[in-house]
Structure formats: structure tokens, C-alpha cells
N, CA, C and O atoms as a GROMACS GRO file, in nm:
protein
  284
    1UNK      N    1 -12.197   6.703  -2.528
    1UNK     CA    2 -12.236   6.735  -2.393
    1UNK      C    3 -12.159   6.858  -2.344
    1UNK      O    4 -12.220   6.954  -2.297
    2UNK      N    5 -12.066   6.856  -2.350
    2UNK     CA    6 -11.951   6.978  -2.306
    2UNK      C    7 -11.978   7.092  -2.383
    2UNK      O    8 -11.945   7.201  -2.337
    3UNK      N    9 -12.062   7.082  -2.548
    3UNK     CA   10 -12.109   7.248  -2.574
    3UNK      C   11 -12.187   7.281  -2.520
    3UNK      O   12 -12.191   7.402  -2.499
    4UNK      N   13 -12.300   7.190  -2.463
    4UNK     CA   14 -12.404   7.217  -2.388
    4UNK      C   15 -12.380   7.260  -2.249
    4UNK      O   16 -12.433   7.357  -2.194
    5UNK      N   17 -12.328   7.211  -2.218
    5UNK     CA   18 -12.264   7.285  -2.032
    5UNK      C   19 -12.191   7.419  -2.096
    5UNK      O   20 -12.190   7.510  -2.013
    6UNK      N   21 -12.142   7.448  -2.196
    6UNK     CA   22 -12.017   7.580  -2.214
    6UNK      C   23 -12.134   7.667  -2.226
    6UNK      O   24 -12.147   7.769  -2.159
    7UNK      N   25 -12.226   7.622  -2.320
    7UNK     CA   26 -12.343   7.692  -2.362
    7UNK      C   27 -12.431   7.766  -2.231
    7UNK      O   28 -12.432   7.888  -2.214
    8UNK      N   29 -12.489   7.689  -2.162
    8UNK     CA   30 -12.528   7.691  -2.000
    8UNK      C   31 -12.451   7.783  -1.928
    8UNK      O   32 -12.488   7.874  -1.855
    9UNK      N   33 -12.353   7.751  -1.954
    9UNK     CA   34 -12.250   7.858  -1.835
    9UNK      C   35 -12.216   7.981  -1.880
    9UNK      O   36 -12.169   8.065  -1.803
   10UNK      N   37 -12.237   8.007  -2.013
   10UNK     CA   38 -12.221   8.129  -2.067
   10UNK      C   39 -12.371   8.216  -2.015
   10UNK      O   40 -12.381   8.325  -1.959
   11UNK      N   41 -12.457   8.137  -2.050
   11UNK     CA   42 -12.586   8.221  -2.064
   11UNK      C   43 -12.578   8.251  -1.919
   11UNK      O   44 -12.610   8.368  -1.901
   12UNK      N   45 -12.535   8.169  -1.769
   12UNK     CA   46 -12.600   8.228  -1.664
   12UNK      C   47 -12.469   8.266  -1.598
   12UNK      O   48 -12.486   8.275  -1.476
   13UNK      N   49 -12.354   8.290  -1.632
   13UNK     CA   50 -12.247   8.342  -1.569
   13UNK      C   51 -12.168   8.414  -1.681
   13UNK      O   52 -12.056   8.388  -1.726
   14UNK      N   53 -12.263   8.520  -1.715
   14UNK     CA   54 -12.180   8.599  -1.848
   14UNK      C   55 -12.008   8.678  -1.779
   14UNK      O   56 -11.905   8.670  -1.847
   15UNK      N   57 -12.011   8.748  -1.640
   15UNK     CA   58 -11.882   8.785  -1.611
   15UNK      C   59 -11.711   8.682  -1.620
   15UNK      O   60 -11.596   8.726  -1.618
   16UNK      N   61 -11.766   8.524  -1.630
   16UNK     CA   62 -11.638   8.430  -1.666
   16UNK      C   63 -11.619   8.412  -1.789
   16UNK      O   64 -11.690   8.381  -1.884
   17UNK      N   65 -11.490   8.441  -1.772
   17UNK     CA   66 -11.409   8.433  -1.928
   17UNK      C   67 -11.415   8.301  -1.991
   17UNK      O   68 -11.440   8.196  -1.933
   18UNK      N   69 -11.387   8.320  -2.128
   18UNK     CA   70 -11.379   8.146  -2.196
   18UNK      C   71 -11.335   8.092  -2.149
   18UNK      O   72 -11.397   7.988  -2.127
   19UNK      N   73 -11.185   8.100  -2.082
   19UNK     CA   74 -11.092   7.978  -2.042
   19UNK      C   75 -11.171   7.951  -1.858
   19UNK      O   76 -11.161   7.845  -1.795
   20UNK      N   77 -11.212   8.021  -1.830
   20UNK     CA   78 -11.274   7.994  -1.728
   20UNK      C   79 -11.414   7.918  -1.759
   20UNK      O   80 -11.421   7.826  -1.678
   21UNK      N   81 -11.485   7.920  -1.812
   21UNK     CA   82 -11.589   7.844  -1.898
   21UNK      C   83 -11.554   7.710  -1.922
   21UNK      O   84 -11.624   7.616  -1.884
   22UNK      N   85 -11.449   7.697  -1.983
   22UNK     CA   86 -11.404   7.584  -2.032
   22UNK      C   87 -11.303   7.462  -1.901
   22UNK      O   88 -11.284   7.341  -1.908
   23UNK      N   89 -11.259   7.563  -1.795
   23UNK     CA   90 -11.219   7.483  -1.707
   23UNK      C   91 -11.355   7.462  -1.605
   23UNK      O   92 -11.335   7.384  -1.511
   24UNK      N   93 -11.457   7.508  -1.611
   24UNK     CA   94 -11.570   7.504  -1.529
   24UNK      C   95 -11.651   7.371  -1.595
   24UNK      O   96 -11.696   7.268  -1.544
   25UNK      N   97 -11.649   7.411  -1.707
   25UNK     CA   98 -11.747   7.265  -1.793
   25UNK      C   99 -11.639   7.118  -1.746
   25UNK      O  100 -11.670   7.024  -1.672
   26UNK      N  101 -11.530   7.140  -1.808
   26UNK     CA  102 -11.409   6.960  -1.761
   26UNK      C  103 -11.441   6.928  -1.630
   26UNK      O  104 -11.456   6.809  -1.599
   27UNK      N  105 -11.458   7.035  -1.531
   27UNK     CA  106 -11.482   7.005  -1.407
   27UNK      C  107 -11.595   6.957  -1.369
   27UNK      O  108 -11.588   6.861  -1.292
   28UNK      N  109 -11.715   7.000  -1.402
   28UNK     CA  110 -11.872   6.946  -1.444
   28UNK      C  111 -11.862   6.814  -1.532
   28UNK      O  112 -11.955   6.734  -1.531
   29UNK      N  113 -11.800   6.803  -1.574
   29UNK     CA  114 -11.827   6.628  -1.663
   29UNK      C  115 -11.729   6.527  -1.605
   29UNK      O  116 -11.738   6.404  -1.606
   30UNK      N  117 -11.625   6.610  -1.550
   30UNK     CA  118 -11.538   6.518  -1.437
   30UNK      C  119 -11.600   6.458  -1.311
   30UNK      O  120 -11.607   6.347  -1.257
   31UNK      N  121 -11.630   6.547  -1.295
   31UNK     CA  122 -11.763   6.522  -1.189
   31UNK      C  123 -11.860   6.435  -1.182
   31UNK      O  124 -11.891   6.348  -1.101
   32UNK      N  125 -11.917   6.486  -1.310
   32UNK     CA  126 -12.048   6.376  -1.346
   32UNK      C  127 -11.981   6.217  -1.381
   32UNK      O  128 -12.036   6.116  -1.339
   33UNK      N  129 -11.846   6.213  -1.470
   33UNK     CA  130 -11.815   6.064  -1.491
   33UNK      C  131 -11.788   6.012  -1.328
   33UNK      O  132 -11.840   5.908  -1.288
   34UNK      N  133 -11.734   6.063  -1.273
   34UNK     CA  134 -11.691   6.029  -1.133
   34UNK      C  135 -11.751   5.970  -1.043
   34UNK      O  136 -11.702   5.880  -0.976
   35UNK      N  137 -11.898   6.029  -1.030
   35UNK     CA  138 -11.987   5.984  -0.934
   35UNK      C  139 -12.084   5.864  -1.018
   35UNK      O  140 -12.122   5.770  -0.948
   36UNK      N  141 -12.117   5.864  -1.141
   36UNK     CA  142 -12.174   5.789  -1.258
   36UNK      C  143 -12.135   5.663  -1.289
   36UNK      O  144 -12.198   5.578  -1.353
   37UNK      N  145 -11.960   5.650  -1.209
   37UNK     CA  146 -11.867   5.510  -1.269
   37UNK      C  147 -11.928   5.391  -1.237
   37UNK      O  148 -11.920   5.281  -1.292
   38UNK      N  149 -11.990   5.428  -1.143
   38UNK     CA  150 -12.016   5.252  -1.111
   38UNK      C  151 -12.144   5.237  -1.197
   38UNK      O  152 -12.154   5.122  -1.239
   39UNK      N  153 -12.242   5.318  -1.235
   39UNK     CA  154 -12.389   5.301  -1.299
   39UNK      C  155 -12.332   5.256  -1.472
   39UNK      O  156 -12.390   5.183  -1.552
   40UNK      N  157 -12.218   5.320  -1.487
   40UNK     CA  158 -12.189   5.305  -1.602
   40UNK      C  159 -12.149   5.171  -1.629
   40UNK      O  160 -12.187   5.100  -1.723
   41UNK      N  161 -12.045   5.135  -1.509
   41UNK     CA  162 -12.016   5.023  -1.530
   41UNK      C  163 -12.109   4.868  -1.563
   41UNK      O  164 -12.078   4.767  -1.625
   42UNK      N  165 -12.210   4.900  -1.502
   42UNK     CA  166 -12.321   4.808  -1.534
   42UNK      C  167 -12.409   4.805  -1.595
   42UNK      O  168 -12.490   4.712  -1.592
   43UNK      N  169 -12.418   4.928  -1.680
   43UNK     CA  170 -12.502   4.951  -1.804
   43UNK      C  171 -12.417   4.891  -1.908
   43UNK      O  172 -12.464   4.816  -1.993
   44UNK      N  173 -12.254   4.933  -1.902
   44UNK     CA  174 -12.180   4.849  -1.984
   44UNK      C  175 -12.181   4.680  -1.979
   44UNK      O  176 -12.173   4.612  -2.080
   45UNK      N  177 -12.195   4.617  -1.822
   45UNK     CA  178 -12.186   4.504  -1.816
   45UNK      C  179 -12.366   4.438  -1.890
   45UNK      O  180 -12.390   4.339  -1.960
   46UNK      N  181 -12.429   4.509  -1.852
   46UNK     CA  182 -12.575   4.501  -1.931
   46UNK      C  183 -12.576   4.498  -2.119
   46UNK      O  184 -12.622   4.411  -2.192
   47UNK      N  185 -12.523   4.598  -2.148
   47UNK     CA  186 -12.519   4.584  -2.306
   47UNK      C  187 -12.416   4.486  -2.380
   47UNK      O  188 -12.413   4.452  -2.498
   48UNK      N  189 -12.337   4.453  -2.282
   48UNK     CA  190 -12.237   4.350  -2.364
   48UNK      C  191 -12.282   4.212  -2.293
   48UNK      O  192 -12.186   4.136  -2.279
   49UNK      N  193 -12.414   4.158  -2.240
   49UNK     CA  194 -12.470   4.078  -2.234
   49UNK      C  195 -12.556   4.061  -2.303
   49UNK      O  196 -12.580   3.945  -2.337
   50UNK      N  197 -12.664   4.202  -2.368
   50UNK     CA  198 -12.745   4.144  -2.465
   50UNK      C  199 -12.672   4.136  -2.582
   50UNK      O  200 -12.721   4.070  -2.673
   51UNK      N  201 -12.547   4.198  -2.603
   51UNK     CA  202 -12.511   4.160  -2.755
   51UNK      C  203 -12.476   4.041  -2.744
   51UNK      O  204 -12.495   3.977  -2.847
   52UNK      N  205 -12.433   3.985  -2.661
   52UNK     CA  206 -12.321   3.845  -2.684
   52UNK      C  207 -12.520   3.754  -2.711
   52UNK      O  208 -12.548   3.705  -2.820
   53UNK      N  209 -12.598   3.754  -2.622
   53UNK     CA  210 -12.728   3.733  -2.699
   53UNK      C  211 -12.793   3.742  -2.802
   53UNK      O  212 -12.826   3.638  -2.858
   54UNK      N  213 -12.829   3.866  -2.858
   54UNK     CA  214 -12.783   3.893  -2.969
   54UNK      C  215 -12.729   3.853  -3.103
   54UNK      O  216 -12.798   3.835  -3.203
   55UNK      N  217 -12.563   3.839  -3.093
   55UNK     CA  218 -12.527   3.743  -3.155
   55UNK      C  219 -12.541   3.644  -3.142
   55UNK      O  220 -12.602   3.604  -3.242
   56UNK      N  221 -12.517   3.541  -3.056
   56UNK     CA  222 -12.572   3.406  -3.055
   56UNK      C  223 -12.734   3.370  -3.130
   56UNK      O  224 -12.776   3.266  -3.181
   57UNK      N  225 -12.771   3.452  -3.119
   57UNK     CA  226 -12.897   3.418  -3.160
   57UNK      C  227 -12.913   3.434  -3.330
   57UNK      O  228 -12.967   3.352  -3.404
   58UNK      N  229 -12.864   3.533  -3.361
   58UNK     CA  230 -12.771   3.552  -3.526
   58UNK      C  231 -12.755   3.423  -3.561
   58UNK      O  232 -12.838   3.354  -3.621
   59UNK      N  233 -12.608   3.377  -3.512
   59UNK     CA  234 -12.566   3.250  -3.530
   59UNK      C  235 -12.633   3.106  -3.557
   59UNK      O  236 -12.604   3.013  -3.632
   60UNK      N  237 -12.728   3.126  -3.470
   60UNK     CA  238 -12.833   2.953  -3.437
   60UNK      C  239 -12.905   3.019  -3.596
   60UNK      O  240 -12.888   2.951  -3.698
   61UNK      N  241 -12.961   3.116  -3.602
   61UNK     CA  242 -13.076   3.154  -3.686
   61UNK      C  243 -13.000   3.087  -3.830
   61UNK      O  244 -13.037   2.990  -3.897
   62UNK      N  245 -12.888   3.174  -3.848
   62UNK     CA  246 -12.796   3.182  -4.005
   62UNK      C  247 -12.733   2.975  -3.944
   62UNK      O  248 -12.702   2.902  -4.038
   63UNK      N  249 -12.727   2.936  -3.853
   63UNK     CA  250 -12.721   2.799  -3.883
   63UNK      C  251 -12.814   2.666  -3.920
   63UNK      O  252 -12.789   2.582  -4.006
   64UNK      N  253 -12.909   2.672  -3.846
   64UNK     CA  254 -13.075   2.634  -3.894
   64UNK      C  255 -13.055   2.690  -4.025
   64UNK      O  256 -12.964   2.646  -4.095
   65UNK      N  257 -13.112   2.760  -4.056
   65UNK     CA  258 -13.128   2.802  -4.199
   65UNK      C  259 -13.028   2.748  -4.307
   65UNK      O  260 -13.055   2.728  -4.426
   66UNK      N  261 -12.914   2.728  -4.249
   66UNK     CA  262 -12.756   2.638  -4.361
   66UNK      C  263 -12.820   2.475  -4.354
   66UNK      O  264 -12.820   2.407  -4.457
   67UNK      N  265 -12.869   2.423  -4.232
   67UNK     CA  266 -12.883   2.334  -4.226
   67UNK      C  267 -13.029   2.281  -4.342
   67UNK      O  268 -13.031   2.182  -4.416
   68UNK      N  269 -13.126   2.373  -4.326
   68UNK     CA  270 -13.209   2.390  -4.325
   68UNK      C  271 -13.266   2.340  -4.512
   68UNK      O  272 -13.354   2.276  -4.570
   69UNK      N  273 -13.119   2.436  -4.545
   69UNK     CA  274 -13.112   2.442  -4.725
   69UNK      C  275 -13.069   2.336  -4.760
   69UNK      O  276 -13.124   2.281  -4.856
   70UNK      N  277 -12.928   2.258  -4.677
   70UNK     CA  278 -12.838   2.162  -4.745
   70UNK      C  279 -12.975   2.044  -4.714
   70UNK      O  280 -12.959   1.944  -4.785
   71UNK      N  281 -13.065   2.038  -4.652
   71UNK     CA  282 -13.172   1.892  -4.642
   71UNK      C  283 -13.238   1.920  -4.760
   71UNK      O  284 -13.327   1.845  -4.800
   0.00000   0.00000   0.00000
């Protein structure tokens, strides 16, 4: 993501220097995590609900099936 913003900022602000580039992009993704935290946070609380599903469902499957063989 950050070559892509360095990339961006080069093409439409050719007079800033690299190190200026490069403190312009941290500041752009600082930004973006910043205002993003809470969406993130519940996309995280979302995906570590379907895995724990997910697995559980693994589990029952690979247990039925143990049960399934030893009858």
C-alpha cells in the first residue's frame, strides 16, 4: 500500500523530495489506520468468529467420521 501512495505522490507532486514523499505517504496511512480503527476492529471481531466456526465444524466433521469408522 505505501508503494502505491509513494507512487501517487510522485506522479502528482513531482517538486517534493523523497524524504518528503515518504513522510507524506506514513502520514496518509496513519491517517487512514486512524479513522478505519474501529471498522477494523469488527471486521477482525467478524473473521475470528467465522473461523472459530469454521473450525468447529472441522472438528464435528473429522469426529463423526472417527466415530463413523470405529462402528
Amino acid at each position: 500500500m505505501k508503494d502505491r501512495i509513494i507512487k501517487h505522490l510522485k506522479k502528482t507532486n513531482k517538486e517534493l523530495s523523497a524524504e518528503e514523499i515518504e513522510q507524506k505517504a506514513e502520514k496518509i496511512i496513519k491517517d487512514y489506520d486512524e479513522k478505519n480503527k474501529g471498522r477494523d476492529a469488527i471486521r477482525e471481531k467478524e473473521h475470528q468468529e467465522s473461523f472459530q466456526k469454521s473450525v468447529s465444524s472441522d472438528f464435528y466433521q473429522h469426529l463423526f467420521a472417527s466415530m463413523d469408522e470405529e462402528e
